[in-house]
Structures are given as structure tokens and as C-alpha cells.
C-alpha positions as CSV (number, residue, x, y, z in Angstrom):
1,X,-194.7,-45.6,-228.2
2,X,-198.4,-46.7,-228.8
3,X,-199.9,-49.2,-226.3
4,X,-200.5,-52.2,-226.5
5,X,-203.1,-54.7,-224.1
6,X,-202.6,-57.8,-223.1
7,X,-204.7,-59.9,-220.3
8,X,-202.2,-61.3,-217.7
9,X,-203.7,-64.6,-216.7
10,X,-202.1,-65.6,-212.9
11,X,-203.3,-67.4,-210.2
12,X,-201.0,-66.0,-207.9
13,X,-200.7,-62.3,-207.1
14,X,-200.1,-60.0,-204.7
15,X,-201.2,-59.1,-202.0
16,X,-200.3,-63.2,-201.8
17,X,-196.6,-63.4,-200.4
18,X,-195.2,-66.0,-203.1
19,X,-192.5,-66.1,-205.3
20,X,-194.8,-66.7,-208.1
21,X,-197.2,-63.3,-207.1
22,X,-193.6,-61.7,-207.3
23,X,-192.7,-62.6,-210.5
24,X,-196.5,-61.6,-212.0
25,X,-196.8,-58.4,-210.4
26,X,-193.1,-57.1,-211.3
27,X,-194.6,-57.9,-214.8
28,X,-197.7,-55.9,-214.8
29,X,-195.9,-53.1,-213.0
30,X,-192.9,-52.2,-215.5
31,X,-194.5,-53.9,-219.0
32,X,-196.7,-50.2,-219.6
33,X,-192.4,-49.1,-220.0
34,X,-192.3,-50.9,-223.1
35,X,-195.7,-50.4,-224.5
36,X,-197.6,-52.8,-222.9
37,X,-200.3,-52.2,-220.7
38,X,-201.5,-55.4,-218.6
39,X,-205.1,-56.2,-217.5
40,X,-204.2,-59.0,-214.9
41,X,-206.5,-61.5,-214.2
42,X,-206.4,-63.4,-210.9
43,X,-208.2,-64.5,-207.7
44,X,-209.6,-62.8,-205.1
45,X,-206.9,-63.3,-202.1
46,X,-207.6,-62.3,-198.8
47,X,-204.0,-62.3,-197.7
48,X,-201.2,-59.8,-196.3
49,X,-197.4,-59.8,-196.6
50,X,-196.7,-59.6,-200.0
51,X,-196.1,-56.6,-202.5
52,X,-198.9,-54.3,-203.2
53,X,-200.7,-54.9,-206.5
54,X,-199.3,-52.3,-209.1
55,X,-201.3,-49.2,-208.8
56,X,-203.2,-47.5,-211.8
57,X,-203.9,-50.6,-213.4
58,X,-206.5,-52.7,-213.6
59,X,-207.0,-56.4,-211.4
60,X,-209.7,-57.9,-212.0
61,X,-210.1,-60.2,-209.2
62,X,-212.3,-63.3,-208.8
63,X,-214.1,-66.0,-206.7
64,X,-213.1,-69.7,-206.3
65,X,-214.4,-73.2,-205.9
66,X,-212.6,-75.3,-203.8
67,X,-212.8,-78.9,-205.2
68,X,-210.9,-80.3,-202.3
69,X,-213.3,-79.1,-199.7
70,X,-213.6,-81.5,-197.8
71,X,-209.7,-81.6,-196.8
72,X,-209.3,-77.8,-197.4
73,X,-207.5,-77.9,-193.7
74,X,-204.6,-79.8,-195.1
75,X,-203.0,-77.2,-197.1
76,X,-199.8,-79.5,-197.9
77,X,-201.2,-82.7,-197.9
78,X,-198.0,-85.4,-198.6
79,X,-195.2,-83.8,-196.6
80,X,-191.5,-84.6,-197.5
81,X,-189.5,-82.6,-195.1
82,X,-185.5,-81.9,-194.1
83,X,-186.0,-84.5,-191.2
84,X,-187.6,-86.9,-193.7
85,X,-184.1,-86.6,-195.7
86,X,-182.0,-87.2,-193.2
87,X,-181.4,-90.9,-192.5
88,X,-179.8,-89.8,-189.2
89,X,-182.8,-88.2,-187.6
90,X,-186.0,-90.5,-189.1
91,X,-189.6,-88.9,-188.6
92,X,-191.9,-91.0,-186.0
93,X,-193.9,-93.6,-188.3
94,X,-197.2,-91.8,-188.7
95,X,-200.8,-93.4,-187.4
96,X,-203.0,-96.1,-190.0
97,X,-205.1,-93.3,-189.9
98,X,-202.4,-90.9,-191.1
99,X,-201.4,-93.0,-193.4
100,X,-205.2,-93.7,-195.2
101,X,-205.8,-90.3,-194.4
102,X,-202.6,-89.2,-196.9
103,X,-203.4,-92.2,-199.1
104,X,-206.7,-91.1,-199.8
105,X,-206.1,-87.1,-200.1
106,X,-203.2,-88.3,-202.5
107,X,-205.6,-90.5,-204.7
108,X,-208.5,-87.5,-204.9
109,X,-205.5,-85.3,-205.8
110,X,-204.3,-87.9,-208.9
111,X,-207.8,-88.3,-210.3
112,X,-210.5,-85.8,-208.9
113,X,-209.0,-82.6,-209.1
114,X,-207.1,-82.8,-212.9
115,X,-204.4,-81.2,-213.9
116,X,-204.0,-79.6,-210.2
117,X,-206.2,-78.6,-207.4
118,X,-206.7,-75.5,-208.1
119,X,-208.9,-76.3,-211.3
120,X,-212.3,-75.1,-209.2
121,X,-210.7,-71.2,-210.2
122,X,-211.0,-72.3,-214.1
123,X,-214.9,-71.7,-214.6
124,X,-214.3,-68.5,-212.3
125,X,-211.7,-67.5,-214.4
126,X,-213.2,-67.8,-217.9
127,X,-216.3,-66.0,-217.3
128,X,-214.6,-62.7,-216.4
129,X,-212.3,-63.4,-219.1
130,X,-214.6,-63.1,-221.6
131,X,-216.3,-60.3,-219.8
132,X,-213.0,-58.4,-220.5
133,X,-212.2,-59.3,-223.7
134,X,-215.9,-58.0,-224.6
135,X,-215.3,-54.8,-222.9
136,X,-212.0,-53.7,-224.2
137,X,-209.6,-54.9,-226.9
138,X,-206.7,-57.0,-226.2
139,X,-203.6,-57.7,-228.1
140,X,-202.6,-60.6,-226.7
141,X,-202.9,-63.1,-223.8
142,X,-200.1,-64.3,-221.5
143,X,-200.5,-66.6,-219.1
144,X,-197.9,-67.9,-216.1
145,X,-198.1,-71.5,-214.5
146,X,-198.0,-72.3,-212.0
147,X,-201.0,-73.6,-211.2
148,X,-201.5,-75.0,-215.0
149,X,-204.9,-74.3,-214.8
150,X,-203.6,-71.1,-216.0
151,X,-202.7,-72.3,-219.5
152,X,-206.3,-74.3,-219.6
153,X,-207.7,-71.1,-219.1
154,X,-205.8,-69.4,-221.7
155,X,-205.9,-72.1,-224.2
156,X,-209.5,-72.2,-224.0
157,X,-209.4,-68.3,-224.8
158,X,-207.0,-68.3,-227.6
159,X,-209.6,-70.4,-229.1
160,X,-212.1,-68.6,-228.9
161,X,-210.9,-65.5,-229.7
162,X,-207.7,-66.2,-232.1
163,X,-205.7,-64.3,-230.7
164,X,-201.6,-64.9,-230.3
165,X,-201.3,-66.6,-226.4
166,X,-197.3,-66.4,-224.6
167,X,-197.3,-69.1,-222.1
168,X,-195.3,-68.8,-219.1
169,X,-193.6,-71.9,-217.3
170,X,-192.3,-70.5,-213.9
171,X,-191.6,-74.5,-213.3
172,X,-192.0,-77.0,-215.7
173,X,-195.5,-79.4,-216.9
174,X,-195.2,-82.9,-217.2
175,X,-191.1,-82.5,-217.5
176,X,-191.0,-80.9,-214.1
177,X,-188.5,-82.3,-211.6
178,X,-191.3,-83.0,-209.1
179,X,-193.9,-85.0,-211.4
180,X,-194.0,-88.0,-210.0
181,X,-197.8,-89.2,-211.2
182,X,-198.7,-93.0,-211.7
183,X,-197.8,-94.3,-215.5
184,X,-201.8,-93.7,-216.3
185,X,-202.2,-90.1,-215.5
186,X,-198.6,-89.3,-216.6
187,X,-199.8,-90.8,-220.3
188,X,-203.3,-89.0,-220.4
189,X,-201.6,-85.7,-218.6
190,X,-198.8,-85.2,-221.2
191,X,-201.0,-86.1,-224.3
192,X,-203.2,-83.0,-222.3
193,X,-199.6,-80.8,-222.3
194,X,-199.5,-81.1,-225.8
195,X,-202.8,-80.3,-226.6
196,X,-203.2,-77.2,-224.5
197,X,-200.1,-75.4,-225.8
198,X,-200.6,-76.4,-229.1
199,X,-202.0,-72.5,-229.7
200,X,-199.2,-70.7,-228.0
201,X,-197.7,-68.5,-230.3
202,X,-194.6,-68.6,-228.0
203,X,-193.6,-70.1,-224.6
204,X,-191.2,-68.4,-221.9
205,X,-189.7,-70.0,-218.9
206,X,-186.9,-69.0,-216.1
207,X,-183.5,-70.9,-217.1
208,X,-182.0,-72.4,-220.2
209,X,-182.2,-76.3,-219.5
210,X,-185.8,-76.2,-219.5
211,X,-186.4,-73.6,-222.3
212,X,-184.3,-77.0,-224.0
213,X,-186.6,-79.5,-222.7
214,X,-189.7,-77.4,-223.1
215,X,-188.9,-76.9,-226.7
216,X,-187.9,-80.5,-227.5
217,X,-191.4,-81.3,-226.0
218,X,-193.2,-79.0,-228.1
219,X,-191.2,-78.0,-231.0
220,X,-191.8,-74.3,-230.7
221,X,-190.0,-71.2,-229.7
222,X,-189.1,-71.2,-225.8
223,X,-187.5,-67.8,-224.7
224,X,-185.4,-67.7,-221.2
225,X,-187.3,-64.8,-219.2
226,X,-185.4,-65.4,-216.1
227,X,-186.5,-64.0,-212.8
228,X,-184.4,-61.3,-210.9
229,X,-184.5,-58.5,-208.7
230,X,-186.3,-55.3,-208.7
231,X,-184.2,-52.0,-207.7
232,X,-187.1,-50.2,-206.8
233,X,-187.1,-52.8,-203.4
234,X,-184.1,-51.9,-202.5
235,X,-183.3,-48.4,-200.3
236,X,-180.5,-47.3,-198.8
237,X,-179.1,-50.5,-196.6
238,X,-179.4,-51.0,-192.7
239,X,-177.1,-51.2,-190.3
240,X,-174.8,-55.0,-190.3
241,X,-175.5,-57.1,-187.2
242,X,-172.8,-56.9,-184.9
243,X,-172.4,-60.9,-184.9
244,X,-171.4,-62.8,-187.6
245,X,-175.1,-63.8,-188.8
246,X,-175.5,-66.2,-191.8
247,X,-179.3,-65.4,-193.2
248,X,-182.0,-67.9,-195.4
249,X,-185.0,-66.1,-195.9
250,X,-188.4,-68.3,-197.7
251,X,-189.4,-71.4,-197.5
252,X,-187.0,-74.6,-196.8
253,X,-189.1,-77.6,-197.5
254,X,-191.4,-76.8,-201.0
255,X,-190.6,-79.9,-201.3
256,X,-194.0,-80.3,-199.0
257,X,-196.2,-80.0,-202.1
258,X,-195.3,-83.1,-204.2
259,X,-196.3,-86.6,-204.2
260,X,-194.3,-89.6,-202.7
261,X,-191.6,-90.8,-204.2
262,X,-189.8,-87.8,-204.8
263,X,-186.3,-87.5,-203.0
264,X,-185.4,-84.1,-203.3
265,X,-185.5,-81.6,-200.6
266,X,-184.0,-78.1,-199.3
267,X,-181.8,-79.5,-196.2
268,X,-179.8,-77.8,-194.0
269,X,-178.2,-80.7,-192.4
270,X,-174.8,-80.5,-194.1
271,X,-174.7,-76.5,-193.1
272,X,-175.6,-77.9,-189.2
273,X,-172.8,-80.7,-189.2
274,X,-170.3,-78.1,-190.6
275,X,-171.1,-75.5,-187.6
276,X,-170.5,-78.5,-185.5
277,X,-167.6,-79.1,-186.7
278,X,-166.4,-75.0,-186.0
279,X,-167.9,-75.5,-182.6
280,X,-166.1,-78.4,-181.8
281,X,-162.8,-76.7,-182.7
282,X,-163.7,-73.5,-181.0
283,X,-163.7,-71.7,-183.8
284,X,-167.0,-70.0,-183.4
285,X,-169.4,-69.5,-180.3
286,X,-172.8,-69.2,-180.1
287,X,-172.4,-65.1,-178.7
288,X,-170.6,-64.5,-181.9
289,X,-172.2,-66.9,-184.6
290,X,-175.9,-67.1,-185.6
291,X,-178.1,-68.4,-188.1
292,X,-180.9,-67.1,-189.0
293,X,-184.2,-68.5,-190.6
294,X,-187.1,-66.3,-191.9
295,X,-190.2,-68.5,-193.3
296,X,-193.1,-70.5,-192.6
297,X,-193.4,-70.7,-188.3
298,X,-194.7,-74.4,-189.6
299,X,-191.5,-75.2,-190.4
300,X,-189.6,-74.3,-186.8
301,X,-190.2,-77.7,-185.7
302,X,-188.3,-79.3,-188.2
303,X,-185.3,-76.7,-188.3
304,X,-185.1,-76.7,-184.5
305,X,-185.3,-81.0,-184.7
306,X,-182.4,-81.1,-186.8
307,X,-180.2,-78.2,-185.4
308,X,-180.8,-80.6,-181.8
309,X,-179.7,-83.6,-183.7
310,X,-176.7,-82.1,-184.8
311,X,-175.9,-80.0,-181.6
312,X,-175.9,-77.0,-182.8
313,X,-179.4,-75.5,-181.8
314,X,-178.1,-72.6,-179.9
315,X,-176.7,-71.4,-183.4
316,X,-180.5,-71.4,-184.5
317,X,-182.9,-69.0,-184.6
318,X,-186.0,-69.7,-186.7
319,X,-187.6,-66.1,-186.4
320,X,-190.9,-66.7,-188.7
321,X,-192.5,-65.5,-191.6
322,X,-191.2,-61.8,-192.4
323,X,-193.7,-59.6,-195.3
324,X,-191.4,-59.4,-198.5
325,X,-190.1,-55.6,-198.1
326,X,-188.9,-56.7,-194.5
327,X,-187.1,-60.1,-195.6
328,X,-185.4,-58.0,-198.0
329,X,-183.5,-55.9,-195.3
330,X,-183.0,-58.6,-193.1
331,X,-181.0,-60.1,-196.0
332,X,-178.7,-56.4,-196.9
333,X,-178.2,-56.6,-193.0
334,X,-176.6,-60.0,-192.8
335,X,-173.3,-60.5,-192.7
336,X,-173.7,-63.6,-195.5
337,X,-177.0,-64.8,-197.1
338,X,-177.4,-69.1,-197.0
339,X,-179.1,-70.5,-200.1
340,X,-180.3,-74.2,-199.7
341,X,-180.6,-75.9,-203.1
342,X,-182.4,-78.5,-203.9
343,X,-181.2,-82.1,-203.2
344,X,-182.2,-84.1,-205.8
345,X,-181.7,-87.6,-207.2
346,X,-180.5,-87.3,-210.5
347,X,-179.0,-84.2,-212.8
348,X,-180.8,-84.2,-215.8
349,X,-182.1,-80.8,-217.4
350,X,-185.3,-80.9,-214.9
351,X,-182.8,-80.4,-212.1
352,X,-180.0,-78.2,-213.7
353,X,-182.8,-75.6,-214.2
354,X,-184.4,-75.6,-210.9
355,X,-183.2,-73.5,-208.4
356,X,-184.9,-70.8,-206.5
357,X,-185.8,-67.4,-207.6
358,X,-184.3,-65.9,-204.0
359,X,-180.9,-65.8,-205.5
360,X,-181.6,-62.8,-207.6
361,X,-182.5,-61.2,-204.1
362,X,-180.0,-62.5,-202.7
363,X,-177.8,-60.9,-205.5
364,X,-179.1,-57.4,-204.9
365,X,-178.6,-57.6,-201.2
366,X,-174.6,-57.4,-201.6
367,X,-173.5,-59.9,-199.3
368,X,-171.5,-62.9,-200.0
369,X,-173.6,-65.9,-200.3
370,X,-172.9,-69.8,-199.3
371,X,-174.9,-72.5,-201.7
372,X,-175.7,-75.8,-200.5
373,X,-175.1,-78.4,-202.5
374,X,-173.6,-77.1,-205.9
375,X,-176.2,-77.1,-208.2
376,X,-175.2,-76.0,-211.9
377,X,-177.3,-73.4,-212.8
378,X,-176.8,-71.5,-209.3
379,X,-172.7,-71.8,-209.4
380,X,-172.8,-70.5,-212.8
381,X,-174.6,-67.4,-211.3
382,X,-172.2,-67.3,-209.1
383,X,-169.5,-67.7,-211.3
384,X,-170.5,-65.1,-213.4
385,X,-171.1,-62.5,-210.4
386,X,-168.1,-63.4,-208.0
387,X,-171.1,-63.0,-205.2
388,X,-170.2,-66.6,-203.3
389,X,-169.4,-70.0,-203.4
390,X,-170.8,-72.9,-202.7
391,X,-169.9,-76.6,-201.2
392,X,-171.4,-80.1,-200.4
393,X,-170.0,-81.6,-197.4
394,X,-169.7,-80.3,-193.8
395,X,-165.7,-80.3,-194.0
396,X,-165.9,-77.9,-197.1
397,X,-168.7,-75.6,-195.9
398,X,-166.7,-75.6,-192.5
399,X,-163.8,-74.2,-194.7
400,X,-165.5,-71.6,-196.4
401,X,-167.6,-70.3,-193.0
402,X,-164.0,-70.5,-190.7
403,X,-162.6,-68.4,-193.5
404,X,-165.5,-65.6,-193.6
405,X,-165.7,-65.6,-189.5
406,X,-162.0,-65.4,-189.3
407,X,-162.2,-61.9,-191.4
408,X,-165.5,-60.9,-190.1
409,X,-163.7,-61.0,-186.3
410,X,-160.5,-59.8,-187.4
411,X,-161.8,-56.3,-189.5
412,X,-165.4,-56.4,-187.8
413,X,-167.2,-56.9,-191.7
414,X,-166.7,-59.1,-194.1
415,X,-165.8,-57.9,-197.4
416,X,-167.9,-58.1,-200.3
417,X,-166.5,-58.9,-203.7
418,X,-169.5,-59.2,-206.0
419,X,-169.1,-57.6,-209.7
420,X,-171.4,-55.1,-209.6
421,X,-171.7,-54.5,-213.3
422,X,-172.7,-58.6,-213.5
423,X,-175.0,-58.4,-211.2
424,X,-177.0,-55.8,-212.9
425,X,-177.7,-58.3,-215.7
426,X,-180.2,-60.0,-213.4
427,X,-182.4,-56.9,-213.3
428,X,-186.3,-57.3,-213.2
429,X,-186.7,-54.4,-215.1
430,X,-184.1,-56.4,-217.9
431,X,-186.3,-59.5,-218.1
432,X,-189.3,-57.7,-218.6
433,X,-187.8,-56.1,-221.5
434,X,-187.2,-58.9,-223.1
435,X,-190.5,-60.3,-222.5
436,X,-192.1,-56.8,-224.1
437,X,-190.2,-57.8,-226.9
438,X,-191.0,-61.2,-227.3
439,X,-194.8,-59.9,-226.6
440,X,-194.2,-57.8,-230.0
441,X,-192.9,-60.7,-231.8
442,X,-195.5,-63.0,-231.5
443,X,-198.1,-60.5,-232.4
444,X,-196.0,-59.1,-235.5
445,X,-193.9,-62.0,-236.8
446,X,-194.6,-65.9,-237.7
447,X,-192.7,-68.5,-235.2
448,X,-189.3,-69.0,-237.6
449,X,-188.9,-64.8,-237.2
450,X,-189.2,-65.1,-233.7
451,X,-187.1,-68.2,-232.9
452,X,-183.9,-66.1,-234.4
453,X,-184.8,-62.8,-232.4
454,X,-181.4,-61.4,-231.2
455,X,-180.4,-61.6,-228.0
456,X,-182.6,-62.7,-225.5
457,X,-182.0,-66.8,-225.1
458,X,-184.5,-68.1,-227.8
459,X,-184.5,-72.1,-226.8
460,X,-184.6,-73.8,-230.2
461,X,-182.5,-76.5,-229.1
462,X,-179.7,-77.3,-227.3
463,X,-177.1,-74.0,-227.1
């Protein structure tokens, strides 16, 4: 099969320990399968815990000019967290100079750094962009957002050069579920949406709804490249802890990233009043019954504040941040894996698409797993895979854990039911395919071919 080039543009990559540096390297690592060798193009990250960059090819790595210097300490500037959502354990009011302090990192955020703060990597970026496209020949350019700096970058490239540009929307632009801007950047910002895809031969993005909405926006092609999980992370499984232990692994509050207003959060509060409830009854003990948290030592406060609330904090055990290879065994050595989705004020397409990319992890670890809330795009994962269930309210969540515990006791394991063949749908490998494909479309065929290529969840409308 003859190769092909393309320049991977993406902010995040390993070694970063994000789901976004996940989703970029898997790409770069298994695209050369299906004739399409990456040069990635990304910042220079001093960081440890994540995957190693794909060996053999070549990262060209850069520098980057922080425009938010002056606050660079605050790495989540307006916080929403768990605590914040619950109306039955309210955060301390912060300080007047908290609350100017937020104010005024929230204003330089709206107007100074534009469309995100990370727009100080964009000259960084260009310049060895061009460098490479002078050097070698490239095919085409792909780009992944977030940050949408990313598609600047690219935009400003396909321009330049004419050649076809793939833009990938891990989460959504202006039609995300967190944009929450004032009415004068939101008018200016998605006038600048428009503009800056208007080149892309083609745009890809992780779940059906917002291939719908992203299509409807832009009146082009929009193919679902979902996210998933990658065998080749996956050995032979450990051991099963000898307690019933219920597993999240990742962050709980992203949420921590957005701007005020927005309602939506990952909370565990439900899961806490329904081990209550078990405790209360005697059902479970705290010898017997554990769970487990594996993320961001930042957030241990806030789990440990509302497991107190709730009495349930010798349950809890916030163990820290994990690197990525490790998370994934403590997940296979769980006796059940805990996904929190996103509580959110409305269910329009922004919210039915967004759910986290863990559950594809989650999937490959083979244990049964327990969403909170439902959320439509995750039950129908589910669904499809028979690998868990999910609930809303403490009494049904109470159900569903006094029924796993009550086997897990009485055989010492809890059975796993999962459809094997299903599961292996949601294959990294699978979705990278797919994208190969849609990466020979849009350099071979015009737009109308490769809105009716077979197969692969083209979004030219509602389906």
C-alpha cells in the first residue's frame, strides 16, 4: 500500500496524561496500518504519566507563549466543583478579593486571550509548520481540537498551501455544552467558527448528535470517529481485590474549566447517599465495601467533603493521580468500574453527545460498570454491550449495588456479562480505520462522494 503524509496538528500529546494526548497519539501510532504516515505537530511538554509518543515517527515539538502569564499559577481559574452542586453541602462564600481576583481572570479570558488561552502556541506552531511542509511533502493536514487554536493553525495552512484539511472536534466549538460566553463574543466567535472551517474538506467528531449539530452548523460532511480502547494496553489481567471495590479512575470535576453559569458537573453525591442508604441497612460494611478514586490529588478535598456530608467517608478512598498503563489495571482489578456522567441542565444534542472517553476503557477492562445519571449516548453503549447499567437516584443505585455485593459475597466474584463480540466494535484500531478512510476520501473524491461513503457514520443530517 503506498504511503501517504499527513501533518497531525495537536496541542495535546503524550507524554501529557490527557484524554485528548490519548486520542492523538493512538492516531499517529496505528494510521502508518492503513497507509498513512503522520508527522505530528505539537508542544514541547515537560510532563510524565502519560503514554509514550509513538516510536519511529517523527514529533516535531515546539515552544510556547503564555498570554496569561501573569495568572499562569491559576491553572483552573473559575472552579465549579461536586460540592458547588450540591445544594446540601454549599462551598464557604469566597473573599472580595477572590471574587475580583476570578472576575478579572474571567474577563482577560473572554477578550484577551481569543478563541482560548492557549492561542500564545499559534505563532509557535505555524513557523515549524511551514518549516515542514517545505521539507517534505504532505498529503493532507488533520487537525484535533481541543484547544481550537488547532484549527486556526490549520486553517491558516490550508490556505496557504491548498491542500485538503480534516478537522477534528474531540468536543464541540461554539455548540459545545460548556460555551457559556457573553452575547458579544458568542456573535463575533461563531461568525469566526464559520470562517475558519470554511476550508475543511471534511470534519470528524466523537458521537453522532454532534456530527448532527456540527453539520447543520456548517453544511458539510461530519464523520463519527469515536474514541475507544486500544488492545495493545491491555495484558493479561491482575489479580480481583478481595473486597467488593467499586473503581472511577480520571478526573471528576472538568467541569473546573468553564465559565460561570454553567450547571453541569460530574457528582458523586447520589452514589454517596445510596451507600448510605446500604450502610444504614447493614447491608455493606466498610471492611467489605470500598470505593475507590484515582485522579487529580486537588480534587481529594472535595470527594472526602462530600463523602463526610453524606456519612460515608470510611467507604472513600481518594488514592491520587495513577500514570495511564497503571489506571488501566486498577480498573481490570476492580470488582465494578463507577462512571460519573455529566449532570447537565438541559438534553439537547450538546449533552446527548457528551460523555467521557473512559467508558471505552472501561469497556476493555471487563467488569460490570454503574453510570450515574443515565445519560443517552452512554446507556446506549451499554445497551448495546450488556457491560452495566445505570441509575439516577440513591434508592435505585442502592438496588443495583445491594444486588452486585449480595453475589460478590455469596460466590466471592461477581460475574461479568458483557458481549464480547460488541465490545470489540469500540476498538481504537477500528476508529482509526475509518478515519484512514475518510483521510483517502477527502484527498481523492469531491464532498457529495464522501458524504455517501459506506459505513462509517457520515453526519449529513439527522439519522
Amino acid at each position: 500500500m503506498p504511503t501517504k503524509k499527513v501533518l497531525l496538528i495537536a496541542y495535546f500529546f503524550p507524554p501529557l496524561n490527557t484524554i485528548g494526548a490519548v486520542r492523538a497519539a493512538k492516531f499517529a501510532r496505528m494510521l502508518p496500518e492503513f497507509g498513512w504516515e503522520p508527522v505530528v505537530l505539537t508542544r514541547d511538554w515537560q510532563a510524565t504519566g502519560g503514554l509514550p509518543a509513538p516510536a519511529d515517527l517523527p514529533v516535531v515539538r515546539t515552544g510556547y507563549t503564555d498570554r496569561l502569564g501573569m495568572i499562569r499559577a491559576v491553572r483552573n481559574p473559575v472552579a465549579v466543583t461536586a460540592a458547588q452542586c450540591s445544594a446540601s453541602a454549599p462551598p464557604a462564600p469566597p473573599s472580595l478579593k477572590s471574587r475580583l481576583r476570578k472576575q478579572g481572570i474571567y474577563w482577560a479570558k473572554e477578550f484577551l486571550v481569543y478563541p482560548d488561552e492557549f492561542t500564545g502556541w499559534r505563532s509557535h506552531a505555524l513557523q515549524a509548520a511551514r518549516r515542514i511542509l517545505r521539507e517534505q511533502p504532505v498529503d493532507l493536514i488533520f487537525s484535533t481540537a481541543q484547544p481550537f487554536t488547532c484549527h486556526l493553525i490549520a486553517h491558516q495552512l490550508a490556505l496557504e498551501t491548498g491542500l485538503p484539511w480534516v478537522a477534528d472536534f474531540r468536543d464541540p466549538w461554539t455548540q459545545g455544552p460548556a460555551y457559556n460566553h457573553t452575547e458579544l463574543r458568542a456573535f463575533f466567535e461563531r461568525r469566526l467558527e464559520k470562517a475558519t472551517l470554511c476550508p475543511a474538506r471534511l470534519l470528524t467528531t466523537v458521537s453522532q448528535p454532534w456530527a448532527d449539530g456540527l453539520h447543520a452548523l456548517h453544511g458539510k460532511p461530519v464523520a463519527v470517529i469515536a474514541n475507544g480502547y486500544d488492545e495493545a494496553d491491555f495484558g493479561d489481567p491482575p489479580p480481583q481485590t478481595p473486597t467488593f471495590t467499586l473503581t472511577y479512575t480520571g478526573r471528576i470535576y472538568d467541569s473546573t474549566h468553564l465559565v460561570p453559569g454553567y450547571t453541569g458537573c460530574r457528582d458523586p453525591r447520589p452514589l454517596f447517599d445510596a451507600a448510605r442508604l446500604l450502610l444504614d441497612r447493614g447491608v455493606i460494611t466498610p471492611e467489605t465495601f470500598q470505593i475507590r478514586f484515582f485522579g487529580p490529588p486537588s480534587e481529594q478535598s472535595t470527594i472526602y467533603r462530600i463523602a463526610d456530608s453524606a456519612g460515608v467517608r470510611a467507604l472513600i478512598q481518594h488514592a491520587g493521580e495513577v500514570p495511564y498503563y497503571d489506571s488501566l489495571r486498577r480498573q481490570q482489578e476492580s470488582t465494578a468500574l463507577l462512571l460519573l456522567n455529566w449532570k447537565a441542565a438541559e438534553n439537547t444534542f450538546r449533552e446527548q453527545g457528551w460523555f467521557t472517553a473512559k467508558i471505552y476503557e472501561y469497556l476493555r477492562a471487563l467488569r460490570p460498570i454503574l453510570a450515574v445519571p443515565p445519560h443517552t449516548g452512554v446507556d446506549a453503549i451499554l445497551k448495546d454491550t450488556g457491560s452495566g447499567l445505570s441509575a439516577g437516584t440513591p434508592d435505585r443505585i442502592a438496588t443495583i449495588l445491594e444486588n452486585w455485593y449480595t453475589a460478590f459475597t455469596r460466590n466471592g466474584f461477581l460475574e461479568y456479562h458483557g458481549d464480547w463480540a460488541a465490545i470489540q466494535r469500540y476498538t481504537r484500531r477500528d476508529q482509526t480505520r475509518k478515519l484512514a478512510l475518510m483521510f483517502n476520501q477527502a484527498i481523492g473524491r469531491s464532498e457529495p462522494d464522501m458524504a455517501q461513503a459506506a459505513g462509517i457514520g457520515i453526519g449529513v443530517g439527522a439519522q
